[in-house]
C-alpha positions in Angstrom: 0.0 0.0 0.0 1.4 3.2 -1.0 1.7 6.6 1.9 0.5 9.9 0.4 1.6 13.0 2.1 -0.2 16.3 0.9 2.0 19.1 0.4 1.3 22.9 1.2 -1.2 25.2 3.1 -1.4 27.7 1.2 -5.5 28.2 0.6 -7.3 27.9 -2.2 -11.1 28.8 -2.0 -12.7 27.2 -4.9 -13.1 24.0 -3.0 -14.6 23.1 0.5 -15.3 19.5 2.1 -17.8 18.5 4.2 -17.8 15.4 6.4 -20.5 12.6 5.2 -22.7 11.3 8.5 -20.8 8.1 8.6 -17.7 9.8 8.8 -15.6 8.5 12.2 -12.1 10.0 12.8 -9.9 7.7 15.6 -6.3 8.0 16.5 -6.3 11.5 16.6 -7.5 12.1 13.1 -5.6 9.8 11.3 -7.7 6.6 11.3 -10.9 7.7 9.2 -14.0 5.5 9.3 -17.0 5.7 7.2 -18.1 6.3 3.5 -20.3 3.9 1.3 -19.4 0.8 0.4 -17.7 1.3 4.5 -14.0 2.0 4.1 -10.9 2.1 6.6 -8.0 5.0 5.6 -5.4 5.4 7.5 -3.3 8.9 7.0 -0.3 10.1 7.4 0.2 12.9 10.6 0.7 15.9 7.9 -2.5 14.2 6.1 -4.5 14.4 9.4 -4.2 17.7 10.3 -5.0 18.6 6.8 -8.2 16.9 6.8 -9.2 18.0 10.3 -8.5 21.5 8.5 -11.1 21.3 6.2 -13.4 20.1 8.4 -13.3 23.2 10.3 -13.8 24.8 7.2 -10.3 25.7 5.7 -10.3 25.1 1.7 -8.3 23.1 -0.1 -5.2 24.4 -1.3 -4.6 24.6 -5.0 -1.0 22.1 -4.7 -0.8 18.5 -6.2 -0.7 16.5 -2.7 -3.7 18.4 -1.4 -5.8 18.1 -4.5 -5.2 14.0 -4.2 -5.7 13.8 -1.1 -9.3 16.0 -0.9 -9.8 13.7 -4.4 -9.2 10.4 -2.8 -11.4 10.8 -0.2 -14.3 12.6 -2.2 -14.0 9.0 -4.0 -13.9 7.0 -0.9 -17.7 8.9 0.4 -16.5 9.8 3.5 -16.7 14.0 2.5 -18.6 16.2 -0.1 -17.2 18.2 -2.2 -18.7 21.9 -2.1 -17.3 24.2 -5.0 -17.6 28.0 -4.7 -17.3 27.7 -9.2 -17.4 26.3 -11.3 -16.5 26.1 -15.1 -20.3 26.0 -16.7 -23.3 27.8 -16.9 -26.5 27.3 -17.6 -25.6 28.3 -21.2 -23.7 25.2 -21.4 -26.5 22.8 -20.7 -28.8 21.4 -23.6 -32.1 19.7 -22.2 -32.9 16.9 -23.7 -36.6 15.8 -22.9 -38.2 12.9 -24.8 -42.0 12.2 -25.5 -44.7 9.9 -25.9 -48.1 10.3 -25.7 -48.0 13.2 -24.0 -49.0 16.8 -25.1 -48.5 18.7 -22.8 -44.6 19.4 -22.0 -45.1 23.5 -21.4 -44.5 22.9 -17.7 -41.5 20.9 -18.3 -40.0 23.7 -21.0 -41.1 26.6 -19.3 -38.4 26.1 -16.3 -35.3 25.5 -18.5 -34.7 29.2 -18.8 -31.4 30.3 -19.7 -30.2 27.1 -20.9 -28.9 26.8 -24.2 -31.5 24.9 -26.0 -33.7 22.2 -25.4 -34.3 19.0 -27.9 -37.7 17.5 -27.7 -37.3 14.1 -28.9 -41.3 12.4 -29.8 -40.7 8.4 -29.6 -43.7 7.8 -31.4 -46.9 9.6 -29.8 -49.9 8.3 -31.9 -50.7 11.9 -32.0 -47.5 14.2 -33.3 -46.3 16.6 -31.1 -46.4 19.9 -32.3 -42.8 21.5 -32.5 -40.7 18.5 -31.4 -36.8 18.5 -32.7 -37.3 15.0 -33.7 -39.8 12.2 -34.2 -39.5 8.7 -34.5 -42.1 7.5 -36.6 -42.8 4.4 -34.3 -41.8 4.2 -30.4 -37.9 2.8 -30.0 -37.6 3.3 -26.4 -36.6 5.6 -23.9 -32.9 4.9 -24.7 -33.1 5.3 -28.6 -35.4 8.6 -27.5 -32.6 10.2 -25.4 -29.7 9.0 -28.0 -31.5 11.1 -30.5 -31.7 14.3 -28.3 -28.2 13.9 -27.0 -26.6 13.5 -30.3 -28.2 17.0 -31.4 -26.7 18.7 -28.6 -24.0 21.2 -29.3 -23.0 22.1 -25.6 -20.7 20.5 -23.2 -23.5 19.2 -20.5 -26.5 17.4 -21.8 -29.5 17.4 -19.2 -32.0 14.7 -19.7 -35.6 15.7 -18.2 -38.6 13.4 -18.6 -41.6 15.1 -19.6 -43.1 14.7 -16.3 -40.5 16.1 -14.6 -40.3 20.2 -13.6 -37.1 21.8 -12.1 -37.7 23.9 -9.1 -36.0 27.3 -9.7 -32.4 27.7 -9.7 -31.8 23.5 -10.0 -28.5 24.0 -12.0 -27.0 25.6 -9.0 -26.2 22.9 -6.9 -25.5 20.8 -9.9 -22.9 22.5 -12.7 -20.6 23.2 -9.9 -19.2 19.2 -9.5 -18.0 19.4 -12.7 -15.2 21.3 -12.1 -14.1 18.1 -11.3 -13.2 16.9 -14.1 -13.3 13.4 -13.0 -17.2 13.9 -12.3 -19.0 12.6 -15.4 -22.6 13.0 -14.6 -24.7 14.8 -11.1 -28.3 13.6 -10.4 -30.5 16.5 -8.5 -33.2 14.8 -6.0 -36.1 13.6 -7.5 -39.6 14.5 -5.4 -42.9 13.3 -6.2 -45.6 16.3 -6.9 -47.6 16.5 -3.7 -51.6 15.6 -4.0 -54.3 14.2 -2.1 -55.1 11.1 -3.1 -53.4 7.6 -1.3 -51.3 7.4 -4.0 -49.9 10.7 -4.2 -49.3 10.6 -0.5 -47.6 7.3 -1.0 -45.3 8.5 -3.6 -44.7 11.7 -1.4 -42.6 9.4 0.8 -41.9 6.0 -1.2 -41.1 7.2 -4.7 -38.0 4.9 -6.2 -36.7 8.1 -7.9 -36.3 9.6 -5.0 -32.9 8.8 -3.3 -33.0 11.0 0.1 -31.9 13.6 1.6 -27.7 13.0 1.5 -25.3 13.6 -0.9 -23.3 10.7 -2.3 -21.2 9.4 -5.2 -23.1 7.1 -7.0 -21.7 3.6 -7.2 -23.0 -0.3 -6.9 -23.2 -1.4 -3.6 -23.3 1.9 -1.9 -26.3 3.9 -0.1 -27.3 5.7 -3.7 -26.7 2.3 -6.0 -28.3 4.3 -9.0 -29.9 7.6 -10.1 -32.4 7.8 -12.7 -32.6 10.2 -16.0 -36.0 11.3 -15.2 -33.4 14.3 -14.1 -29.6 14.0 -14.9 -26.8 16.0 -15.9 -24.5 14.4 -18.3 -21.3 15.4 -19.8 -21.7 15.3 -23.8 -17.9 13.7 -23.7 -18.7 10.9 -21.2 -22.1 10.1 -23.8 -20.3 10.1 -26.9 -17.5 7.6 -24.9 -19.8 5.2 -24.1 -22.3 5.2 -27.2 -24.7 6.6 -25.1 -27.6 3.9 -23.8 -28.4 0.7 -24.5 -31.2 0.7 -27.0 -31.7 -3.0 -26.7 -32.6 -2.2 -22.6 -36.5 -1.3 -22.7 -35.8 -0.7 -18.5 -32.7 0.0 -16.3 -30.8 1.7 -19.0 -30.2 4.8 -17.1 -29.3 2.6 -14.4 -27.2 0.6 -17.1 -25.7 4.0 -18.3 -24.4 5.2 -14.8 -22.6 1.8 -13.7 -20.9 2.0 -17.2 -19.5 5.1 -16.2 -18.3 3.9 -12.9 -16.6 1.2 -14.6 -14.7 3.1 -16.5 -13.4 5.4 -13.0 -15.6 8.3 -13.9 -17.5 9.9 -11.2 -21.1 10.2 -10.8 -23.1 12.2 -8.2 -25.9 12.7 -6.6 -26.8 16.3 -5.3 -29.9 16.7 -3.1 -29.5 20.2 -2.7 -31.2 20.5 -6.1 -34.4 19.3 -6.5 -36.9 18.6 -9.3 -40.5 17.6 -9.1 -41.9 14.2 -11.4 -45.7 13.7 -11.5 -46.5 9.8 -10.0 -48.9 7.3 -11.6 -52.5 8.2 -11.4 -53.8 5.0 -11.0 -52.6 1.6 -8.5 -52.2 -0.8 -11.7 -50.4 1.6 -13.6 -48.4 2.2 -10.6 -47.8 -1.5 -9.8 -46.8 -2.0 -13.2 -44.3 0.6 -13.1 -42.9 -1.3 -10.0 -43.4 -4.5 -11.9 -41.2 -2.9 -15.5 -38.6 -1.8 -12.9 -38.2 -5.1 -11.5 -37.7 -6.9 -14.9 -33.7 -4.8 -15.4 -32.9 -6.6 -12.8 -31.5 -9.7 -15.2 -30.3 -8.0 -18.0 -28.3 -5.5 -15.7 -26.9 -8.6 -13.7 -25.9 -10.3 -17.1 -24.0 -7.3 -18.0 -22.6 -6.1 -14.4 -22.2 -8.9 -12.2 -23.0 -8.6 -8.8 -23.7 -4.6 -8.8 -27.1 -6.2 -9.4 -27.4 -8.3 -6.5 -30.3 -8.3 -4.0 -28.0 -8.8 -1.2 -24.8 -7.8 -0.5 -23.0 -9.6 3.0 -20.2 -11.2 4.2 -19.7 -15.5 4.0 -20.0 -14.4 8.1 -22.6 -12.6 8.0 -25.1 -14.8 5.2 -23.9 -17.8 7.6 -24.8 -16.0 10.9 -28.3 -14.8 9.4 -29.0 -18.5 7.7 -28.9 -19.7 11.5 -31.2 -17.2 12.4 -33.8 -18.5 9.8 -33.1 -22.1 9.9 -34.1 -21.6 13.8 -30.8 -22.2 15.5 -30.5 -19.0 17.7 -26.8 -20.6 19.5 -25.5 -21.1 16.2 -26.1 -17.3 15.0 -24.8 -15.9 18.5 -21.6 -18.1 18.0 -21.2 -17.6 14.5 -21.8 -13.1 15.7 -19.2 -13.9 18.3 -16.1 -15.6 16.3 -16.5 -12.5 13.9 -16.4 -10.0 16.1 -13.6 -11.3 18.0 -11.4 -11.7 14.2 -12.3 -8.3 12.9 -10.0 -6.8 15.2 -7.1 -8.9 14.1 -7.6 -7.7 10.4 -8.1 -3.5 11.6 -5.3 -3.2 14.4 -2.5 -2.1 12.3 -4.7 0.4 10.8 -5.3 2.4 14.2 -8.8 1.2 15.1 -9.1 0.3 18.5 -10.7 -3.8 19.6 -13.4 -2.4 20.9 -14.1 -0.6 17.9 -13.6 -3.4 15.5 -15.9 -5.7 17.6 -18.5 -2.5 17.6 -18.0 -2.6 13.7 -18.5 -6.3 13.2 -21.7 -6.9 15.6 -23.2 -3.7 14.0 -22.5 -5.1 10.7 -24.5 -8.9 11.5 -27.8 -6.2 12.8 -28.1 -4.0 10.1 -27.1 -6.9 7.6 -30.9 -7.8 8.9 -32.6 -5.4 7.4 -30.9 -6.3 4.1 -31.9 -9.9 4.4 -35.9 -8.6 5.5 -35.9 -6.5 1.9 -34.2 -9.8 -0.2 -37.0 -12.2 1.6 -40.1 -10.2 1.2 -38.7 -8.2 -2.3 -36.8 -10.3 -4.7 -36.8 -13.8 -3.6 -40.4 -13.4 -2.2 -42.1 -16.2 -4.7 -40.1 -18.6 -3.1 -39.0 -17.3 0.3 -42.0 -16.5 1.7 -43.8 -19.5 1.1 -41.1 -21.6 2.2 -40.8 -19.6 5.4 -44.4 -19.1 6.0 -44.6 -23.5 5.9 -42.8 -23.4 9.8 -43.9 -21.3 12.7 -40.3 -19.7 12.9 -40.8 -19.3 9.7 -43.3 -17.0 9.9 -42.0 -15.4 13.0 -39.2 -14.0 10.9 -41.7 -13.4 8.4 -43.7 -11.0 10.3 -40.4 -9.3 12.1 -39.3 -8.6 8.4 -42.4 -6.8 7.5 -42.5 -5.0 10.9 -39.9 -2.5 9.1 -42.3 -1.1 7.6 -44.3 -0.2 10.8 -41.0 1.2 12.3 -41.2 3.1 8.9 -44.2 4.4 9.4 -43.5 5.9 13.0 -39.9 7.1 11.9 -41.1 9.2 8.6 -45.2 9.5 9.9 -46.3 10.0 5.5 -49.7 11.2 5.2 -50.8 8.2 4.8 -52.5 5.8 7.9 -50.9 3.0 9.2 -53.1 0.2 7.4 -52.8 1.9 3.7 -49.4 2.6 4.7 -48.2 -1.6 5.0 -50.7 -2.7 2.2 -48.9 -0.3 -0.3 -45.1 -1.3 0.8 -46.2 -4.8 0.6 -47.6 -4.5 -2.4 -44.4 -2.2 -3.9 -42.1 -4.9 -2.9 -44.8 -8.1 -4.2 -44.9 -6.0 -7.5 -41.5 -5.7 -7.9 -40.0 -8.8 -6.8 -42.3 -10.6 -9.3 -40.4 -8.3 -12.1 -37.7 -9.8 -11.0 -38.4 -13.1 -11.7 -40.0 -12.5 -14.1 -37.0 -11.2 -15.7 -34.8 -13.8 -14.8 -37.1 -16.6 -16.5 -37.0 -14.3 -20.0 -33.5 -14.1 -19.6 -32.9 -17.5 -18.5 -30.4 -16.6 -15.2 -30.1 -16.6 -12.1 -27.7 -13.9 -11.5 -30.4 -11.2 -10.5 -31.5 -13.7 -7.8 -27.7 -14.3 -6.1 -26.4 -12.8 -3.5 -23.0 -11.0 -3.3 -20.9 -13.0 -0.4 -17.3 -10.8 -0.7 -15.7 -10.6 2.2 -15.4 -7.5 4.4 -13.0 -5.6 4.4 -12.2 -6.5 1.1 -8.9 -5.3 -0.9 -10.3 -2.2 -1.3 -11.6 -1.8 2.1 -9.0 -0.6 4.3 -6.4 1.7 2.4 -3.1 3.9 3.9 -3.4 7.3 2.3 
């Protein structure tokens, strides 16, 4: 493993850090803790006090070693990047928003002000839309819809909008300034639902898959934002024409598709809640379930060309053997298997600077919240064959019901408009819905992949690094 030490202090105020809510510093600064997939750096002593620095707010100084540093762990998760520039303007952004079947885009159009342009790309509406840039004569997709815009586009950023979708005022601001990265590739602004009145509005107010929270993150597989979608995304033209653009033969998950090729190729994608759009939801429960249903189908076609950034569950051999006890009714077994972990972790994380206690904190934590992960694979993606297997024993179907109880300590953590009864038949339903894409998907594609779970070991070779 190779030592970085930053070099200089001299400011430079174009680039702040803040610390992500994960974020743990031990050994006086130089152990850091934290990030998404978790991550263990260990510093150097000139590295600490750098970092401890800028999170008292100095900026990062314009020299080499201090630009790496701030870099490496912008990667890693464990800070955000906050730029007082940037290098584009709203003049440098073409919108890109593509149509079917659906009239009426004024809304949409009316709050791209001060861009450069916008190309309205009609995938095949049986009624024309008056004043599209292009038409395709018969629908090819949403992928072939946005290749069409982009490909028009004469700026460097390319924003892709979905018809649905209106910014709220001053959207770019939080979004163009990540690019004077110039390892950042695409940013993603949070995706709210309209707010209405009816169950399903309400629901979607809270539950919407386009909405990814409230916290910034770099977008990756296998970390807390997995994915963001193009129903609003920034996009550098470069990236697009280095890639092809999407998949046209993906009917669903191309975005999805889109965004891991990027990663792949060590290009940085974000996501930037401080801007915010608005999308309109489904307006009726089968359309809605459908939706849920389409979604569920990329699944197999995204594991068949990614691997295991598809998986339904991500754990440790440790953990997957401590949680099988758990189900197969052998409570000893689980405890025992919790216990030899926790009491090896700290073996593997001394000679980075975190402390036994720690380590065994890290590991016992890591077998609980590993639970909820196994609650959303049972009742989500394996659910036509886990839940009637586990519902044929009486432990069975005590883990069943603890497993759908997260939605009740859903309900009381985020109280949505909606009450308590509508509130578990709608989860149950989303994840029924879904799950049933999924295998769905996997018979049409004849694999398995989107169905296996991801058993790498933790920390992995990328999990505890000496910057």
């Amino acid at each position: 493993m190779s030592t970085v030490t930053p070099e200089g202090t001299e400011d430079f105020p174009r680039l702040r850090l803040t610390p992500d809510p994960s974020l743990s510093r031990l050994s006086g600064g130089r152990t850091l803790l934290g990030g998404s997939p978790y991550r263990v750096l260990r510093l150097t002593e000139a590295g600490a006090r750098l970092v401890e620095g800028w999170l008292d707010g100095a900026a990062v100084a314009d020299r080499p070693g201090q630009r790496r540093l701030a870099g490496q762990l912008v990667s890693a998760g464990l800070v955000h990047p906050r730029y007082e520039a940037g290098p584009f303007t709203a003049a440098d952004v073409t919108a890109v928003v593509p149509v079917r079947d659906r009239p009426e885009v004024t809304a949409t159009l009316g709050a791209l002000a001060g861009l450069a342009g916008a190309v309205v790309v009609d995938d095949g509406s049986a009624v024309p839309l008056p004043g599209a840039t292009v038409r395709h004569p018969a629908s090819r997709g949403p992928a072939a819809a946005r290749n069409s815009g982009w490909q028009r586009a004469g700026t460097e950023l390319v924003a892709f909008l979905d018809a649905d979708v209106v910014p709220e005022p001053g959207w770019l601001d939080a979004l163009l300034p990540h690019f004077a990265d110039p390892r950042v590739a695409a940013v993603a602004p949070r995706v709210r639902s309209r707010p209405g009145g009816t169950a399903l509005e309400r629901y979607e107010q809270e539950r919407s898959p386009l909405d990814l929270g409230p916290l910034p993150a770099v977008v990756r597989p296998g970390s807390r934002v997995g994915y963001v979608p193009t129903a609003a995304l920034v996009v550098r033209l470069s990236a697009l024409r280095a890639l092809g653009g999407f998949d046209e033969s993906m009917r669903f998950g191309e975005d999805v598709d889109l965004v891991w090729r990027l990663a792949d190729r060590g290009q940085l994608v974000r996501y930037e809640p401080a801007s915010e759009v608005r999308h309109a939801p489904r307006s009726r429960w089968s359309a809605w379930a459908r939706q849920r249903f389409d979604y569920g189908t990329s699944a197999a076609p995204l594991a068949l060309r990614h691997g295991g950034a598809a998986t339904p569950l991500r754990v440790s051999p440790w953990t997957l053997a401590c949680w099988a006890a758990v189900a197969a009714g052998r409570p000893a077994a689980a405890a025992g298997t919790a216990l030899i972990t926790a009491s090896l972790l700290p073996r593997k994380l001394h000679g980075v600077g975190v402390p036994a206690e720690e380590s065994v904190a890290l590991a016992l934590r890591g077998h609980w919240g590993a639970g909820r992960l196994f609650a959303d694979a049972v009742t989500r993606s394996w659910w036509p064959v886990a839940v009637p297997a586990l519902a044929a024993s009486r432990n069975g179907r005590l883990l069943l019901a603890a497993a759908w109880s997260r939605h009740i300590t859903d309900w009381r953590k985020l109280r949505p408009p909606l009450p308590l009864p509508q509130w578990l038949t709608a989860r149950i339903a989303d994840d029924l819905a879904y799950g049933a894409g999924v295998w769905w998907g996997a018979l049409r594609h004849r694999t398995l992949a989107p169905l296996r779970p991801d058993t790498s070991p933790w920390p992995g070779r990328d999990g505890v690094r000496r910057l």
